[in-house]
C-alpha positions in Angstrom: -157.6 34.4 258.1 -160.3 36.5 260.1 -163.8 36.4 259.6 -165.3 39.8 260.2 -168.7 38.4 260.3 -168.4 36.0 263.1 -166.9 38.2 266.3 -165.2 36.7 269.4 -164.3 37.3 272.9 -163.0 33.8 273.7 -159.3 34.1 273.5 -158.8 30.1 274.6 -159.9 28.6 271.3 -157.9 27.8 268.9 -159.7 29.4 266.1 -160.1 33.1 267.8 -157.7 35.1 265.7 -155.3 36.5 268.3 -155.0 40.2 268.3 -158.4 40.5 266.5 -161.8 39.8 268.3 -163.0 37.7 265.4 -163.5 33.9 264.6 -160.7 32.6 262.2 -163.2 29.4 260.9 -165.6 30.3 257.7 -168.7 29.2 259.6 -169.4 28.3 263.3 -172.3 25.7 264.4 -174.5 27.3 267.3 -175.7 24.9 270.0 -178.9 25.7 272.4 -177.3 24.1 276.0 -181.1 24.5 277.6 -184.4 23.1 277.3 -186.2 25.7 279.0 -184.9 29.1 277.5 -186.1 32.5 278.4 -186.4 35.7 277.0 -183.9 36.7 279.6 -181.1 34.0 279.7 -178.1 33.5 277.2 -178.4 29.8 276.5 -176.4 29.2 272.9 -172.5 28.0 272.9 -170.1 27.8 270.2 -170.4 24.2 269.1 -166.8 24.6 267.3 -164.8 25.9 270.0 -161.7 23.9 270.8 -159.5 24.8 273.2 -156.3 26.0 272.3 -153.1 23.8 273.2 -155.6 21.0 274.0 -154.1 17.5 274.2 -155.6 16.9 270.5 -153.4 18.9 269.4 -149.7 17.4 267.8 -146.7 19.2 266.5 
């Protein structure tokens, strides 16, 4: 299923929905990967991306 409210670029995770550029999870946790963050610089990442066909992963 695609959630329309959460968009995404970042077609190696498992839970990116393909031909859609949307998240397939109902809610995603946001991490801040810096302690000094400026006005300027992107410094959030998804804290549920999982890569797809990782090792995790069984059949």
């Amino acid at each position: 299923m695609v959630n329309k409210s959460i968009e995404c670029d970042v077609t190696s995770c498992k839970h990116h929905a393909e031909v859609h550029r949307y998240c397939t999870l109902n809610s995603i946790n946001i991490l801040n990967n810096s302690d000094h963050v400026t006005a300027s610089e992107k410094c959030t990442d998804c804290g549920s991306f999982e890569v797809k066909g990782s090792c995790k992963e069984t059949p």
